[in-house]
C-alpha angles and dihedrals in degrees: 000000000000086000093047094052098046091047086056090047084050087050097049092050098048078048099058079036096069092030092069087047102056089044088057093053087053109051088049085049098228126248116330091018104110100152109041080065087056092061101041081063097046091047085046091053089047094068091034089052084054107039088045090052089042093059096035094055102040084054096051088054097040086052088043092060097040093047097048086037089063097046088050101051086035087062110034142033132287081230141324145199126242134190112226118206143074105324105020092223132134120207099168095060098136097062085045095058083043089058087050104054101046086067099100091225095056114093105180133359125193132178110245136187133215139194148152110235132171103244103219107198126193091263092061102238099135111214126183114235152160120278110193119179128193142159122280093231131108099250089059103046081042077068100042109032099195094133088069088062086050102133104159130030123342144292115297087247127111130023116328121219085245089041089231115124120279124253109196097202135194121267083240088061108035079050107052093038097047098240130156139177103294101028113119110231130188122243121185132187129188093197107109083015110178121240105221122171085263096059128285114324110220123211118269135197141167112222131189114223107229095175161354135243129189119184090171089238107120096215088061107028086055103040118023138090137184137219148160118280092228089052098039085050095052086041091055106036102233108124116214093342126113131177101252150320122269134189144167129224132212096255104038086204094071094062102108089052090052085054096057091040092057094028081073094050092063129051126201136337088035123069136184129232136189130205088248090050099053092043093039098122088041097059089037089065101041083049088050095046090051089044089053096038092055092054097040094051085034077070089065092061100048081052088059085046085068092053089057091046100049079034096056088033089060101053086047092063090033093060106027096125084050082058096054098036082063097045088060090053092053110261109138131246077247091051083054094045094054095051095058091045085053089061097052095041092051096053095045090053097043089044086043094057090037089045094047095037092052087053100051088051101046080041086052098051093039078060103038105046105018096216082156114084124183130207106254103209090059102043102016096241133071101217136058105245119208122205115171115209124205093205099049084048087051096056103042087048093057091037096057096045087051097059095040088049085050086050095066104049100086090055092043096058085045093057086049102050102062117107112227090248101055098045097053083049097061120108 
C-alpha cells in the first residue's frame, strides 16, 4: 500500500511536471507562433500598466493625507476650548488651563488669542490676514509648536531693536510683500473698534517682524501672524481676557476622546474641540477621492482580466487538436484545466511584480526628487507627497492575482471540456 501510494505521489508530480510544461510552450507560442507571443505580452502589460496606476496613485493619496495629517497638527493644536456668546471672550481663563491639565492625557495647555487683522506693509498693499497671539513660555510653545517652522529670524517674544512688538509672519506673506526680520509693518483690527463722531476708529498698531515661519501648508504660510499675548491684549483692548484656551496630548489620535472627556467637564457657554473635528470635511474628502481613484483604476486591471480571458480563449482554438492530441495520451479534462489556469495565473503574477515593481519606483522618484508641484491654494500643500503603504500594496497585489486567476477559469473549462475526438477532429 506504502509503494502504491508513493508511486501515485510520484505520478502526480511528473504530471504537474508536464503540465507546466506544456503551459510554458504555450504562453511563448512555440515556433512559428509569433503572435500568440504578442498577446501573452499585451495581456502581461494590461495588468503592469494597472497594478502600476493602482500603487502610484494610493500612495499619492496616502502621502496627501499624512502629509496633510502632520502640518496640521505642527501648526495647530491637538484640541482647544472656546467660550460662545456676545463677546467670545474668555476672562476666567486661568481656572480654565487648571481644568485642563488635570485631564491625564493633556500634556501642556496654554490661553490663545485669535483675530482677523488687515496687515498694512510699508508698500501699502493692505492684505487681510490672522493674528494669533500666545504666551512666551515653554508650555505654550510645547501646544503650538510654531517655533519648530521658524526659518528666518527669530520668535515675537522679548525686546525688539525698534522697541515696537514683535509679528512673527508666513513665509507667503513676508514673500509676496517683500518683508524681512526688522521692517515695521501696520496691523489693524476693527474688534473693540471705537465709535467717534467720524465713524468707528479701529485699533491701530506698528509691529516689528522679527521672523518668519513656513509649515508648507499654503492656508498658514499665506495668512497667519504671530504675537505676544500680552501685546496682542493691550492692541486689542481686552484686558486680561483671551479667546480660548488651547492644549496638545501625547497620542494625537485620542483627541477626540480627550474632547468628550473634557466637553463633560464644562457646561455652557464653553465648549470643547478636537483637530479631527475641525478638518473633518477635509479628511472626508480626501478619504472619499482615494476611495474613488482606487475603483476607478481597479477598472484598469479587470480590463486586463479580459486580455488574459480572449488571450487564453485564443490559444484554446488555436491548439485544440494539441488538446486532444493530450487527452488520447492520458492527461485528464482537470490536467488540462490546470495548464490553461497556469497560464493565467502566470501572466497575472509576472504583470502583477512588473506592475508593482514599476510603482514603487515611479512612487520612489515622485518622493525623492518632487518634479510634481501642486497649486497651494487649491490642496494646501505645494508639493505632491508620496507615502507607500504596505498594506495598501498588499491588497492591490492579492487583489490583482485573484482576478486574473478568476479570469481564467471560463477558458479553462472550455479547454476541459473537449472530448479527444472532437478535438483531433477540429480544423
Amino acid at each position: 500500500m506504502t509503494r502504491l501510494s508513493g508511486r501515485s505521489g510520484a505520478e502526480r508530480r511528473r504530471s504537474r511536471r508536464v503540465e507546466w510544461f506544456v503551459a510554458r510552450r504555450y504562453l511563448s507560442g512555440g515556433k512559428g507562433r509569433g503572435f500568440l507571443s504578442l498577446i501573452t505580452l499585451i495581456a502581461i502589460g494590461g495588468v503592469t500598466v494597472g497594478v502600476m496606476a493602482l500603487i502610484v496613485v494610493t500612495a499619492v493619496m496616502s502621502g496627501l493625507q499624512k502629509d496633510l495629517r502632520e502640518k496640521i497638527l505642527g501648526a495647530s493644536p491637538h484640541g482647544m476650548v472656546i467660550r460662545l456668546g456676545e463677546d467670545l471672550r474668555m476672562e476666567d481663563w486661568p481656572s480654565v488651563v487648571e481644568l485642563v491639565r488635570r485631564d491625564s492625557a493633556v500634556i501642556a495647555a496654554a490661553p490663545f488669542i485669535y483675530t482677523e487683522v488687515v496687515l498694512a506693509p510699508p508698500g501699502g498693499f493692505n492684505e487681510g490676514a490672522v493674528l494669533k497671539a500666545i504666551p512666551g513660555d515653554a508650555e505654550a510653545l510645547a501646544v503650538t509648536r510654531v517655533d519648530e517652522y521658524v526659518t528666518e529670524g527669530k520668535m515675537p517674544f522679548g525686546p525688539t531693536e525698534s522697541g515696537r512688538p514683535g509679528l512673527l509672519i508666513g513665509r507667503g506673506l513676508a514673500d509676496r510683500h517683500a518683508l524681512y526680520p526688522g521692517q515695521i509693518v501696520t496691523v489693524v483690527s476693527v474688534q473693540n473698534a471705537e465709535l467717534t463722531p467720524t465713524g468707528l476708529q479701529p485699533q491701530m498698531r506698528r509691529f516689528e517682524v522679527t521672523g518668519v515661519f513656513e509649515t508648507g501648508l499654503y492656508q498658514y504660510d499665506t495668512k497667519w501672524t504671530y504675537t505676544d499675548l500680552a501685546t496682542a491684549q493691550s492692541f486689542l483692548n481686552i484686558g486680561d481676557g483671551v479667546t480660548g484656551v488651547e492644549f496638545s496630548i501625547a497620542d494625537p489620535w485620542k483627541a477626540a476622546e480627550v474632547a468628550r472627556r473634557l466637553d463633560y467637564e464644562f457646561s455652557y457657554p464653553y465648549r470643547v474641540d478636537d483637530w479631527q473635528h475641525q478638518n473633518a470635511s477635509l479628511f472626508g474628502a480626501l478619504k472619499l477621492e482615494k476611495l474613488a481613484m482606487t475603483v476607478i483604476l481597479l477598472l484598469i486591471v479587470l480590463v486586463a482580466s479580459f486580455n488574459i480571458i480572449s488571450t487564453l480563449i485564443m490559444v484554446v482554438t488555436d491548439k485544440t487538436r494539441e488538446i486532444g492530441i493530450l487527452r488520447s495520451m492520458g492527461v485528464t479534462s482537470n490536467g488540462i484545466m490546470r495548464i490553461f489556469l497556469f497560464q493565467g495565473v502566470v501572466i497575472g503574477f509576472v504583470g502583477t511584480v512588473v506592475g508593482g515593481t514599476l510603482g514603487a519606483v515611479l512612487a520612489y522618484l515622485l518622493d525623492r526628487y518632487e518634479f510634481i508641484t501642486l497649486p497651494g491654494d487649491v490642496y494646501f500643500i505645494d508639493r505632491l507627497p508620496v507615502d507607500v503603504n504596505a498594506v495598501d500594496v498588499g491588497l492591490i497585489v492579492v487583489a490583482s492575482v485573484a482576478i486574473s486567476f478568476l479570469a481564467t477559469i471560463y477558458p479553462a473549462r472550455r479547454a476541459a471540456e473537449l472530448t479527444p475526438v472532437e478535438a483531433i477532429r477540429h480544423e
